[in-house]
C-alpha positions as CSV (number, residue, x, y, z in Angstrom):
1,X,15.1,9.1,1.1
2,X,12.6,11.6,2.6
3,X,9.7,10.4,5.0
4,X,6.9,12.6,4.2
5,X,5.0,12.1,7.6
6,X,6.0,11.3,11.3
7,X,7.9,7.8,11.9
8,X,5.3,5.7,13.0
9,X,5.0,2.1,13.4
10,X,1.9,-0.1,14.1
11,X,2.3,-3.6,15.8
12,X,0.1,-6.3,16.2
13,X,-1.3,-6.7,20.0
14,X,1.0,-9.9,20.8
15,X,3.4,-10.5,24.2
16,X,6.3,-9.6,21.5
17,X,4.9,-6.3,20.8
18,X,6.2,-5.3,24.3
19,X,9.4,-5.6,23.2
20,X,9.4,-3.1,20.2
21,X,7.9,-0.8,22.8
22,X,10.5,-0.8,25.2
23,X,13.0,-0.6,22.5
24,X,11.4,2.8,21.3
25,X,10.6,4.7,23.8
26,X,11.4,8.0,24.2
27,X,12.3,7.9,20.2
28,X,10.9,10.1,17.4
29,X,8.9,6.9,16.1
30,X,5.7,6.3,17.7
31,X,4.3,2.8,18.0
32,X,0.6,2.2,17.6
33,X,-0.5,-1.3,19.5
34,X,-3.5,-2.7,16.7
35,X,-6.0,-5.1,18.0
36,X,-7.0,-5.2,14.2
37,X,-3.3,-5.3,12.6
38,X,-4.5,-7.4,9.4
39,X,-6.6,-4.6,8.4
40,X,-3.9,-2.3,9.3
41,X,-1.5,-4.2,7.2
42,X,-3.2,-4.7,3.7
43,X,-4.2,-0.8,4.1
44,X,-0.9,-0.4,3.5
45,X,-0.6,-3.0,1.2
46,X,-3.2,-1.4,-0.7
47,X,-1.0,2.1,-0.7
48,X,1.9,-0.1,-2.0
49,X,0.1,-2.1,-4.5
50,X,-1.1,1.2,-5.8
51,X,2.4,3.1,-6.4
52,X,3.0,0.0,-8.6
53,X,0.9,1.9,-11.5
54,X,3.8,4.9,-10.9
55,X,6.7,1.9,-11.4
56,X,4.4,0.6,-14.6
57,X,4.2,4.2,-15.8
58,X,7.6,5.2,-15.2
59,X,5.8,8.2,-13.9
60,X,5.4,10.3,-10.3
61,X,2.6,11.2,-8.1
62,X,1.1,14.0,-10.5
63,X,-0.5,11.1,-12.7
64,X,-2.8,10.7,-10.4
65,X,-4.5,13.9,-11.3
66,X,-5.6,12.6,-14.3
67,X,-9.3,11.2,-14.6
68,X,-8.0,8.3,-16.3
69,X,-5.4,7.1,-14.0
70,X,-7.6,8.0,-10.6
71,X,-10.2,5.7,-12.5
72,X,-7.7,3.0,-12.8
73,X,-6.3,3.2,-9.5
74,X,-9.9,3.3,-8.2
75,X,-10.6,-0.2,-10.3
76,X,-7.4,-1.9,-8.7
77,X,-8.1,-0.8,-5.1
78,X,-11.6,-1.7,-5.4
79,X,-10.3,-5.5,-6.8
80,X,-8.0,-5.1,-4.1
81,X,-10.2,-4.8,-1.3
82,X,-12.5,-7.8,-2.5
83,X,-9.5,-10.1,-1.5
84,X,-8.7,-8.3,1.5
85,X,-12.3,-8.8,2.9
86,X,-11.6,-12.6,2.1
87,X,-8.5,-12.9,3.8
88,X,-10.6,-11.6,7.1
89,X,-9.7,-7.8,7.2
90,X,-11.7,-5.4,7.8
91,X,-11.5,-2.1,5.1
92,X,-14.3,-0.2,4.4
93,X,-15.6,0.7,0.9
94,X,-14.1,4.0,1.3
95,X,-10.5,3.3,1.8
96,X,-10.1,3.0,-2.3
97,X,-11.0,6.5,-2.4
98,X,-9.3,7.5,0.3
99,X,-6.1,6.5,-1.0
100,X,-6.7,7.5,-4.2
101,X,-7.9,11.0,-3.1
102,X,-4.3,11.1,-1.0
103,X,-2.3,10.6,-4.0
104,X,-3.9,13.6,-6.1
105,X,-3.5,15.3,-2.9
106,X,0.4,14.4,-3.3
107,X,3.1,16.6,-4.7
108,X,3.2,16.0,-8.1
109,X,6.9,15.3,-8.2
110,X,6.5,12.9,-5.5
111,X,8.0,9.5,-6.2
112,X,8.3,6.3,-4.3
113,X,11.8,3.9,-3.5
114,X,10.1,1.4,-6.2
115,X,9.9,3.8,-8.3
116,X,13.6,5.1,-7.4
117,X,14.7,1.8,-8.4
118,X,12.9,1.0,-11.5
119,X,14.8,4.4,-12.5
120,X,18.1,3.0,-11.4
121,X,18.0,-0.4,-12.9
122,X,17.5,-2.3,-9.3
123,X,15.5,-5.1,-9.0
124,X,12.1,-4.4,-7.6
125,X,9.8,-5.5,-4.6
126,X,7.4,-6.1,-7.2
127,X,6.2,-9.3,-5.5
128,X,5.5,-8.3,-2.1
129,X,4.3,-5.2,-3.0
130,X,1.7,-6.4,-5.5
131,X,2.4,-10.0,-6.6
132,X,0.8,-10.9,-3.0
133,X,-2.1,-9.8,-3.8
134,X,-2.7,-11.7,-7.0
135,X,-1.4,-14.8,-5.1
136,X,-4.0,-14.3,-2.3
137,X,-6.7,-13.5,-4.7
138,X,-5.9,-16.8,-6.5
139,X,-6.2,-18.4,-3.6
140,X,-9.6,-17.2,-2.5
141,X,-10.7,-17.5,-6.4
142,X,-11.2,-13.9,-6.7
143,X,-10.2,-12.5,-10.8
144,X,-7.7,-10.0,-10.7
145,X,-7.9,-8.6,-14.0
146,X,-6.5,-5.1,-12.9
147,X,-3.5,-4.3,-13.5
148,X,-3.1,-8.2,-14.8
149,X,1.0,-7.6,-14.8
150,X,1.7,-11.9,-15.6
């Protein structure tokens, strides 16, 4: 496994948080304290929900390149950010496109652990990954039509 960036992890601003802290310090992973961690968290999400369409395709990060797919991925993240907003974060419009735009950025051979494992035969964190979202969007009453993977 490669990490492509710095190790970095974001907490929620809670008396527990302090913890994590003192357990890092002075380590190569940085900790970010968010007074807004549920936006935080379904950006991410959204990131993982995304790399589903590599696991669906079978395919790498250079898909994206293609008007097609960056359409698609567009469409999801857009469906995805209308249940985010009603589950109280706070995205704005342009995260979609940012993530998007950060994937055609992407090495084209880049590939993700799902997608290591969908190679490899492994079960997948399909569900938390992007089942949750369909789950939350049934439960605000929001259609999820994009990718509709059930």
């Amino acid at each position: 496994m490669w990490l492509h960036a710095e190790a970095r992890l974001t907490l929620p601003n809670t008396p527990a948080t302090e913890v994590v802290l003192a357990a890092l310090h002075g380590t190569r992973c940085s900790v970010d304290v968010s007074a807004d961690f549920a936006s935080v968290a379904w950006r991410k999400l959204l990131q993982n929900a995304l790399v589903g369409l590599m696991v669906l395709a079978g395919r790498r990060a250079g898909m994206y390149s293609r008007v097609d797919i960056a359409a698609l991925s567009l469409a999801y993240l857009k469906e995805c950010l209308a249940v985010e907003g009603a589950d109280g974060a706070t995205l704005s419009d342009e995260v979609a496109q940012d993530i998007v735009d950060g994937f055609r950025r992407s090495a084209p051979d880049l590939g993700t652990s799902i997608l290591a494992d969908r190679q490899a035969g492994r079960l997948l964190e399909w569900d938390c990954r992007n089942g949750v979202v369909q789950r939350r969007a049934q439960h605000h009453d929001i259609p999820t039509p994009v990718p509709n993977t059930r």
